[in-house]
C-alpha positions as CSV (number, residue, x, y, z in Angstrom):
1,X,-42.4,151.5,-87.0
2,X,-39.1,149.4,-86.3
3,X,-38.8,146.7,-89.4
4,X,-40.1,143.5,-87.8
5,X,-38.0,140.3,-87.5
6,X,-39.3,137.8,-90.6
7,X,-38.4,134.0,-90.3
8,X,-39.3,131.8,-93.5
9,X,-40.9,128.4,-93.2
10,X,-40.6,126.0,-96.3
11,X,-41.4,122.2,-96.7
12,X,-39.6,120.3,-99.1
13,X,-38.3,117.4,-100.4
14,X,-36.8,116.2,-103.5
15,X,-37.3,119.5,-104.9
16,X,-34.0,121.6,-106.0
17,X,-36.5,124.6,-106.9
18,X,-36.1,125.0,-102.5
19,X,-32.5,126.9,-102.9
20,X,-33.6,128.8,-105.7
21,X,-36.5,130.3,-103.4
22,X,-34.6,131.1,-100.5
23,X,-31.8,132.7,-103.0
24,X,-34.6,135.2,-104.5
25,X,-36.5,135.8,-101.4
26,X,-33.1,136.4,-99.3
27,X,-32.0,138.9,-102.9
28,X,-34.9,140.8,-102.2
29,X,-34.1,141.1,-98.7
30,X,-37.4,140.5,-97.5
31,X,-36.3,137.9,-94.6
32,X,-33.9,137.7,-92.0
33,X,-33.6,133.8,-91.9
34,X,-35.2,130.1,-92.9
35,X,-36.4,127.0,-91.5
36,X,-36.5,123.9,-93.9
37,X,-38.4,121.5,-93.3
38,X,-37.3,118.2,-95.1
39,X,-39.6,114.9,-95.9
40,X,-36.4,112.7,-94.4
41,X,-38.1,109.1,-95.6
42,X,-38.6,110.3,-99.1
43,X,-35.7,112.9,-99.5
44,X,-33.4,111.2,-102.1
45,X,-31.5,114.3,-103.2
46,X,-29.5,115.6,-100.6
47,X,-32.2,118.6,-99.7
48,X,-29.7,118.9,-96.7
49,X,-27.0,119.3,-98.5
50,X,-27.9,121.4,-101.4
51,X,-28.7,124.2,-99.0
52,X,-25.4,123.9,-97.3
53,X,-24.2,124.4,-100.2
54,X,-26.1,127.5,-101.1
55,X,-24.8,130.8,-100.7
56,X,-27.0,131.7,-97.8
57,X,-26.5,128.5,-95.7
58,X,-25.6,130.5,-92.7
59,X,-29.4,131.7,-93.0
60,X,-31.1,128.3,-93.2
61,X,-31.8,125.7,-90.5
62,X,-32.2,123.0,-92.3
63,X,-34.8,120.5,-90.7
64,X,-34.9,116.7,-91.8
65,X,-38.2,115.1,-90.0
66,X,-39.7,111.4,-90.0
67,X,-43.5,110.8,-90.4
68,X,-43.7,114.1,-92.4
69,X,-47.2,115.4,-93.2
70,X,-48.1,119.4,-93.8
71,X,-49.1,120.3,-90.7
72,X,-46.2,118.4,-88.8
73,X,-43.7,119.8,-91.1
74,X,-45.4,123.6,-90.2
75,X,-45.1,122.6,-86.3
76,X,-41.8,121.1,-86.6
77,X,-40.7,124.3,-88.2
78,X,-42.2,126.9,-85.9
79,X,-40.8,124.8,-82.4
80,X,-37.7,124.9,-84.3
81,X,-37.5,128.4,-84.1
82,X,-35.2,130.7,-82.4
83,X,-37.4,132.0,-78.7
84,X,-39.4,135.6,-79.7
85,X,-37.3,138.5,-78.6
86,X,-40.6,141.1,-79.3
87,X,-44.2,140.7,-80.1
88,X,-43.9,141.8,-83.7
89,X,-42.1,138.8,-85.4
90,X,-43.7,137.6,-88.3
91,X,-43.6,134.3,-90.3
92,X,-43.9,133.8,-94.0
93,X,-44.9,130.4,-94.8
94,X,-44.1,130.1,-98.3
95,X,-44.3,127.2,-100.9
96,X,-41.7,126.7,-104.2
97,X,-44.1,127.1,-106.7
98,X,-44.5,130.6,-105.7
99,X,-42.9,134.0,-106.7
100,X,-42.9,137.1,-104.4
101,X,-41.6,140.6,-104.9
102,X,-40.4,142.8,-102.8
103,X,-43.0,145.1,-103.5
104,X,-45.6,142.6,-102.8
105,X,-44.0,141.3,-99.5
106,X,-44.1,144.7,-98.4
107,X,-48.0,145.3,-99.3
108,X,-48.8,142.2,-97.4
109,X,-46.3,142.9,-94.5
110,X,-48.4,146.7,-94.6
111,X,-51.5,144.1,-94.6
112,X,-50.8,142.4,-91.8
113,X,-49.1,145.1,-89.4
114,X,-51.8,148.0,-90.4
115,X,-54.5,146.0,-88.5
116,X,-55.0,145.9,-85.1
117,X,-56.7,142.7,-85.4
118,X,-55.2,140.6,-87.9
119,X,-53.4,137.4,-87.8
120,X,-52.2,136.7,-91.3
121,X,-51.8,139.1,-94.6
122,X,-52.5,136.9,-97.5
123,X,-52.1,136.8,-101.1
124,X,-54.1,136.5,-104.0
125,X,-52.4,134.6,-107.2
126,X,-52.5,135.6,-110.8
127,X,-54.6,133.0,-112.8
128,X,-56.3,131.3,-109.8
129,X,-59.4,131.7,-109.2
130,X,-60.7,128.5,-107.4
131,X,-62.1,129.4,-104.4
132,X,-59.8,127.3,-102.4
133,X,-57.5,129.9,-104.0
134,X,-59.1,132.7,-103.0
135,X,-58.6,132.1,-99.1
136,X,-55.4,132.8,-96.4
137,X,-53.0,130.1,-97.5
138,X,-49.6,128.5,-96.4
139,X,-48.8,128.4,-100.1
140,X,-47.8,132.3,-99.2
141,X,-48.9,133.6,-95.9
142,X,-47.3,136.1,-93.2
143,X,-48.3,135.2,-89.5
144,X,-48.1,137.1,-86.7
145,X,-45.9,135.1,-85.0
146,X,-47.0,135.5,-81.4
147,X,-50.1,135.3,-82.5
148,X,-50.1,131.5,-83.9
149,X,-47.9,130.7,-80.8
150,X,-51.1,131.7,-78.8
151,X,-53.0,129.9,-81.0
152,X,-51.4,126.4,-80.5
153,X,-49.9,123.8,-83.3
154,X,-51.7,123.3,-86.7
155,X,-54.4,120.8,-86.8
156,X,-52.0,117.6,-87.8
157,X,-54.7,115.2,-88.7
158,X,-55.7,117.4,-91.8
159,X,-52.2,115.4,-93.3
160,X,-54.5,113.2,-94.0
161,X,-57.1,114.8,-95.8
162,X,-56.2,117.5,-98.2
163,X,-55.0,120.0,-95.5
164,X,-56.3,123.6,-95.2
165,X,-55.0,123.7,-91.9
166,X,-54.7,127.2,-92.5
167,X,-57.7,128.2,-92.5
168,X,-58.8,126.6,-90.0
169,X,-56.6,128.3,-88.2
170,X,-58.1,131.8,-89.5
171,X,-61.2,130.7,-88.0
172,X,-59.7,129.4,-84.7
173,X,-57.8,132.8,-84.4
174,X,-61.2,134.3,-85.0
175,X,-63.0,132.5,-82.3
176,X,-60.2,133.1,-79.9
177,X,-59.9,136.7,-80.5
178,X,-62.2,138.1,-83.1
179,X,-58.7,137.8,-85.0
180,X,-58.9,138.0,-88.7
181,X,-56.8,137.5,-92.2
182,X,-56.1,141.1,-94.1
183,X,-55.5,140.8,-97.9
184,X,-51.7,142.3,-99.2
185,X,-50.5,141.4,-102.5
186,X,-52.3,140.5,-105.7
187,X,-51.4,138.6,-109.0
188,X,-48.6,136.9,-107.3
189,X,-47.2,134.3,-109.7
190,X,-47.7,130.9,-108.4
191,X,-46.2,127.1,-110.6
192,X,-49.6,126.1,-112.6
193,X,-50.3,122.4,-111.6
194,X,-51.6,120.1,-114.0
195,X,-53.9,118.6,-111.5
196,X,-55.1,122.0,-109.5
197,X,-58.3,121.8,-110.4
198,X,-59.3,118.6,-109.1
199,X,-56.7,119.5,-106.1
200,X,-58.9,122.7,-105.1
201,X,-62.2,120.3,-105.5
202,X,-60.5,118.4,-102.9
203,X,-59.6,121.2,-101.0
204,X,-63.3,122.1,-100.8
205,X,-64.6,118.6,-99.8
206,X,-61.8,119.2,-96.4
207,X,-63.1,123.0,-96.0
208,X,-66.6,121.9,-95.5
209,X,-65.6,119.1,-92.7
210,X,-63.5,122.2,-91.4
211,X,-66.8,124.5,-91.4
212,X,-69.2,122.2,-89.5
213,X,-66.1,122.3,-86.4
214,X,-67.5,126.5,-86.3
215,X,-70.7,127.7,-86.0
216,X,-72.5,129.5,-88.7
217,X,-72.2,132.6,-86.8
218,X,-68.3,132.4,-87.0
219,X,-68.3,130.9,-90.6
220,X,-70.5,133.6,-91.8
221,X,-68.1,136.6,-90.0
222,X,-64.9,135.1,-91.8
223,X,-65.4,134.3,-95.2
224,X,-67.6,137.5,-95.8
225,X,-64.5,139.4,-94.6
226,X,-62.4,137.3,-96.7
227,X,-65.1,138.4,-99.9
228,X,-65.3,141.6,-98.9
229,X,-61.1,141.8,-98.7
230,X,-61.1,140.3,-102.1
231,X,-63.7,142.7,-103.8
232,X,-61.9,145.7,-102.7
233,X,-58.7,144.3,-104.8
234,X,-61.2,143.8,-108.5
235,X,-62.0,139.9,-107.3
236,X,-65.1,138.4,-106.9
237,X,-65.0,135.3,-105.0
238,X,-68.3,133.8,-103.6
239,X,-67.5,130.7,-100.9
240,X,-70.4,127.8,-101.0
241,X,-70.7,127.1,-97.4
């Protein structure tokens, strides 16, 4: 199979860690280009700028937006997109606390493309085990580009909350089209926050007001594939619903 076209989509502001991420992913190789998409009412150091500065600024479409939230950043991003030339483009969203190899790009990119049905290969990080962890996530997730096009824009309203827009997404794509998330890489290194713990609690309280939007039927399909996925890899990760 031909290599499929990769776009990056990062949200940043006031964070310098953004150019060193685009200079190790675009090292590895991994991506063909990046869409940055900048908090422009709270950006006070020049995100713009440092990554025209950077040696792959000819890659990067920087992206200052107002009103910024997760979800709108994510849309802004996507619109902002060169048009599809083939039906096998994927996206990685990817956050600055994370750390991806080549080699496990390319099991999630073999995750993603080796099933028929899938929407989004996602990872599993080493050390986190919160169950809020344990699901498809834009901290590192590859999309099926045409796929989340068909799909329509992330939830924005979960900005307010503590997001998870991704999954509900996952289970959108699976009441659209039984579409489902496929598991790549494992252990990949991920920035410990201080406050993660209480952050995934939070996460859990939004992922239950996501749940009651799907019915039981739907919710149950999902997350056990999700388990299942995970206990093939060595984790066991059991989802409260």
């Amino acid at each position: 199979m031909e290599r499929p076209k990769v776009s990056a989509l990062l949200r940043a502001y006031n964070n310098p860690l953004v150019v060193d991420l685009i200079r190790n992913i675009a090292d590895e190789g991994i991506v063909d280009d990046f869409v940055v998409v900048i908090n422009a009412d709270k950006d006070t150091i020049g995100t713009k700028d440092l990554l025209s500065q950077s040696a792959y600024a000819s890659q990067v479409n920087a992206l200052p937006i107002n009103n910024y939230g997760w979800s709108r950043a994510l849309n802004a991003g996507l619109a902002a997109m060169p048009e599809m030339t083939n039906g096998n483009e994927l996206v990685l969203c990817i956050s600055n606390e994370v750390e991806i190899t080549r080699d496990q790009f390319l099991r999630t990119t073999e995750a993603v493309l080796g099933h028929a049905d899938a929407l989004i290969g996602y990872v599993l990080f080493e050390d986190r085990h919160e169950p809020s962890y344990c699901l498809p996530r834009n901290t590192c997730g590859l999309w099926k580009r045409a796929r989340l096009a068909e799909l329509g824009d992330f939830i924005e309203e979960l900005d307010q909350k503590q997001g998870m827009e991704d999954v509900e997404m996952v289970l959108r794509g699976y009441l659209h089209k039984n579409w489902l998330p496929y598991l790549g890489a494992t252990n990949v290194k991920i920035a410990v926050r201080q406050d993660i713990e209480t952050k995934s609690k939070r996460e859990w309280d939004t992922l239950k007001g996501i749940n009651t939007l799907y019915k039981p039927k739907i919710l149950q399909t999902v997350y056990s594939h999700i388990q299942e996925q995970n206990k093939l890899c060595g984790r066991e990760t059991k989802f409260l619903l």
